[in-house]
N, C-alpha and C positions, 0 to 999 in steps of 0.2 A: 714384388714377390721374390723371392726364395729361388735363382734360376736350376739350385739341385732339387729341391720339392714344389711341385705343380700346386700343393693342395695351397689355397690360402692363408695368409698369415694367422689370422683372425682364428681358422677353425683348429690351427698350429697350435695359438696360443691356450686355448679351450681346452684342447684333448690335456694341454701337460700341467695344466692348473686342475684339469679335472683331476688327473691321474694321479698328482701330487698329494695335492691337499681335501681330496672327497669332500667339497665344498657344500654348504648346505645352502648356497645360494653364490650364484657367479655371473656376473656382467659382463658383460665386454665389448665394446663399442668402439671402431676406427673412427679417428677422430682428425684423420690424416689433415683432409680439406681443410682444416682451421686453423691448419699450419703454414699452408702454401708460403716460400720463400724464406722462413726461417732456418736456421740453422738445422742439419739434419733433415729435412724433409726432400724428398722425393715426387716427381711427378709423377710417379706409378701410384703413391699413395701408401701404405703399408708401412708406416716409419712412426707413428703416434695414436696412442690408444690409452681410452678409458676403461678401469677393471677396478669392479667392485664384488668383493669376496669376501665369506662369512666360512670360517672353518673353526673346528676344535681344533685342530694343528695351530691355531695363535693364541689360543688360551694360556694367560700369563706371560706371554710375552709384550714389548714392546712397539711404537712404533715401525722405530728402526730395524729391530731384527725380523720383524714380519715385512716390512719390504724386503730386507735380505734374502729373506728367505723366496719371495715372489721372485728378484732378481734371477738369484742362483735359476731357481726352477724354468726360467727363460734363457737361461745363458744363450742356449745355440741359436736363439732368437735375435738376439743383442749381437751376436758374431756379427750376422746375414743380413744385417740390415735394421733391426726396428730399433731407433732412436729413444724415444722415450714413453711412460708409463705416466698415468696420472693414478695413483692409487690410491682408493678405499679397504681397508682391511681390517678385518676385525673377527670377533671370537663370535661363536651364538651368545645372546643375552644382550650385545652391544649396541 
């Protein structure tokens, strides 16, 4: 966890995907444990996470730039610690 914010990674990464992309459907699932001793993980946990998100914000775009765009929206997450994303991302209809 985050030793400057107490609240959780998890409900971290929620509020700024909420707040980004007004998702019309969002997942998000630590997925730390499945990591244990690879590179990047942590014994705290909070270091890898599954995130599946449906927004008109990726309509017509790409793979890539729609994780970009996830990234970006995570940065200060990425600073502080979380390692990596396994992402589903897509438009409604998809």
């Amino acid at each position: 966890m985050n030793p400057s914010n107490a609240r959780p990674r998890i409900d971290r990464i929620r509020d700024a995907l909420n707040q980004t992309f007004q998702p019309a459907t969002l997942d998000v699932v630590d997925d730390s444990s499945s990591h244990a001793g690879h590179a990047g993980a942590s014994a705290s946990g909070e270091t890898h996470y599954l995130v599946t998100i449906v927004s008109q914000a990726f309509a017509g775009k790409g793979r890539v730039e729609r994780h970009r765009l996830v990234n970006a929206a995570l940065s200060s997450e990425f600073s502080s610690g979380l390692h990596a994303l396994a992402l589903k991302v897509k438009a409604p209809g998809e």
